[in-house]
C-alpha positions in Angstrom: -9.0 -28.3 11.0 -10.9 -27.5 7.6 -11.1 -24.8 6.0 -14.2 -23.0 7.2 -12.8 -23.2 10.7 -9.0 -21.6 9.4 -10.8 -18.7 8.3 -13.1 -18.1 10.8 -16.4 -19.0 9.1 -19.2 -21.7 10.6 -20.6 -24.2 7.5 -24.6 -24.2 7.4 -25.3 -27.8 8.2 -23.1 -29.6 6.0 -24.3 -27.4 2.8 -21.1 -26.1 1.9 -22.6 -22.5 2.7 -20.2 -20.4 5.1 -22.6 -18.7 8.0 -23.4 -14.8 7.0 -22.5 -12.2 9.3 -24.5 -8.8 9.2 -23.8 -5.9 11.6 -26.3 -2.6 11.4 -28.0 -0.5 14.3 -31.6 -1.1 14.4 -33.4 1.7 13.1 -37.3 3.0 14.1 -37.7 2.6 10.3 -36.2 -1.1 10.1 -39.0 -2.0 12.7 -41.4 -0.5 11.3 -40.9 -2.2 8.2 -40.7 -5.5 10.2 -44.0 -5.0 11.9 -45.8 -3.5 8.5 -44.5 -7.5 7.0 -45.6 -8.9 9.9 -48.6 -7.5 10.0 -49.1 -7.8 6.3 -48.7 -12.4 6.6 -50.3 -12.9 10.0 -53.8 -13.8 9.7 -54.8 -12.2 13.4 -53.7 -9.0 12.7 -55.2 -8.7 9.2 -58.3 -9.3 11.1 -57.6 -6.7 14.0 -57.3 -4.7 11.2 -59.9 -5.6 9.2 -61.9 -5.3 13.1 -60.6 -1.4 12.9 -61.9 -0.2 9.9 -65.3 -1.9 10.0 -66.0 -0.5 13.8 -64.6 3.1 12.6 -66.7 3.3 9.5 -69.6 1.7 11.7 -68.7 5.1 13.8 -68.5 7.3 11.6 -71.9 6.3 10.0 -73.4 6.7 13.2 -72.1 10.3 13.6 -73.5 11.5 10.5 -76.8 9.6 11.4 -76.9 11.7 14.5 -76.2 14.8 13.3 -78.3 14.4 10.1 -81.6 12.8 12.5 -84.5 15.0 12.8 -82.9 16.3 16.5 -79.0 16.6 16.0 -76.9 15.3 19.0 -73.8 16.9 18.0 -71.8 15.6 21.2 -72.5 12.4 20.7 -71.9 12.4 16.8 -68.2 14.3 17.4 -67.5 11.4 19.6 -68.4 8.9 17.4 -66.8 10.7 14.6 -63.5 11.3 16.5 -63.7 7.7 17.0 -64.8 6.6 13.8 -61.6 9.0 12.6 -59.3 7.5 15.3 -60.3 4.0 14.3 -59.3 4.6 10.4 -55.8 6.4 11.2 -54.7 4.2 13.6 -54.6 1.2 11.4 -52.7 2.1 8.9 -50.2 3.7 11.5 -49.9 1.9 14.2 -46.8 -0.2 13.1 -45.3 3.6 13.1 -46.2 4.3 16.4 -45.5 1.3 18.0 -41.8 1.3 16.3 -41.8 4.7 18.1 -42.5 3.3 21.4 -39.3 1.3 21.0 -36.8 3.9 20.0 -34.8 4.0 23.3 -34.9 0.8 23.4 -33.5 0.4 20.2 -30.7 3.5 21.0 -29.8 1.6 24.1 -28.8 -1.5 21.9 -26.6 0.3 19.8 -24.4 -2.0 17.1 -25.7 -5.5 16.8 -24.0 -8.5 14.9 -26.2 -11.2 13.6 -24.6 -14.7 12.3 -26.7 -16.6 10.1 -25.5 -20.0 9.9 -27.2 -23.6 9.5 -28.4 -24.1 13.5 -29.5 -20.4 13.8 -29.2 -17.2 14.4 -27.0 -15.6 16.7 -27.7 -11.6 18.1 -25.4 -9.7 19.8 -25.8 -6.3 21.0 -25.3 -4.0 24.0 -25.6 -6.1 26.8 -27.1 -8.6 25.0 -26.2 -12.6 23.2 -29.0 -14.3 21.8 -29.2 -17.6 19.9 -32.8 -18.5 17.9 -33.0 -21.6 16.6 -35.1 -22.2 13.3 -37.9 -24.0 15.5 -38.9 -20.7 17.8 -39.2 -18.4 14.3 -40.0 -21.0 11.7 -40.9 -18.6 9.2 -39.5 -15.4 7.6 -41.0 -12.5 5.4 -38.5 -10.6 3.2 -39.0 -6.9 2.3 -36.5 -5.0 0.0 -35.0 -4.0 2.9 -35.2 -6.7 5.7 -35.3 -10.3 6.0 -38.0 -10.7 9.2 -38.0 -14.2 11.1 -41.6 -14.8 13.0 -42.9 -16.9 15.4 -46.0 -18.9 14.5 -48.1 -17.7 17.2 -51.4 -15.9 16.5 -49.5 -12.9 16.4 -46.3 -13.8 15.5 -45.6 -11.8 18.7 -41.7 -12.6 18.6 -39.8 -11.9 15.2 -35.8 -11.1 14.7 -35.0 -8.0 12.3 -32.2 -8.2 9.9 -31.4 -5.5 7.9 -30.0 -6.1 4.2 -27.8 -3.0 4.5 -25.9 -5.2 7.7 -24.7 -7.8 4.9 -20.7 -7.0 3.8 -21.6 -7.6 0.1 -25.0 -8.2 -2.8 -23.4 -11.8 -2.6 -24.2 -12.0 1.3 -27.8 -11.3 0.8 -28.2 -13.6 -1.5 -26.6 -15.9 0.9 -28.6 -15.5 3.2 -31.9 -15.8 1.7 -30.4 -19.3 0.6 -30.1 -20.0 4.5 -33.4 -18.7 5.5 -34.8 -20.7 2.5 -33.2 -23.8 3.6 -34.3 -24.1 6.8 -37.6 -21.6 7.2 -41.0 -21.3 5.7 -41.2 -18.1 3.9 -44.5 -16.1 4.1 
């Protein structure tokens, strides 16, 4: 038996590098933050947003053109300026919003524990044991709070949150970064 197995810690491929354990409750802030970086390095939702802002300020042009033309249509120019409005909150927002959609769900899941080692991640949490291996979320974004693994979809439509706070020590983040580094493309 060697000595990462007497002690309870998994080696990281051979590297030397014993496997990081975080445990943290998934907050409505932490994804947030995860779907703001997200959003912020995947091409097809910087153009859904981009999409948002030009068809709001289209709208709101066209409401001040109607009520400005020679006969105002003030119906139709408070639609197209409550859309035009709608349009231009909404963007910068929605990761808000849709983190709030989640919040029982994330309540429900309660404590998680997340080993970071050389073949993967492994999530466990109410009801719940996942392993993701480094080919289903090839790459990773890091805020100052999170480290967030994403799918290469379009979307990036499946992503794994891990909270910095969840690390035991400064030394463990910095371990972990090495990991993700090793074996992920960072964004």
């Amino acid at each position: 038996m060697d000595m990462a197995e007497m002690d309870g810690r998994q080696d990281t491929g051979g590297v030397g590098v014993p496997a990081v354990e975080l445990v943290y409750r998934t907050t409505e802030t932490d994804f947030a933050g995860a779907l703001r970086a997200r959003n912020r390095r995947t091409a097809a939702v910087r153009r859904k947003t981009w999409l948002f802002r030009a068809v709001g300020t289209l709208s709101l042009i066209g409401g001040v053109l109607l009520l400005t033309g020679e006969a105002p249509d003030v119906a139709r120019a408070a639609g197209f300026l409550a859309g035009g409005a709608f349009l231009w909150v909404f963007g910068p927002l929605g990761h808000r919003l849709q983190a709030r959609a989640f919040r029982g769900l994330l309540e429900k899941a309660g404590e998680t524990r997340a080993v970071v080692d050389g073949s993967g991640v492994r999530v466990t949490a109410a009801g719940c044991d996942t392993r993701i291996g480094w080919a289903v979320q090839p790459t990773y974004a890091e805020t100052d709070e999170l480290f967030v693994m994403l799918s290469e979809g379009k979307g990036a439509v499946s992503m794994t949150v891990l909270p910095k706070r969840g690390a035991r020590s400064p030394a463990d983040v910095d371990r972990l970064r090495g990991i993700l580094d090793a074996n992920l493309r960072r964004l």
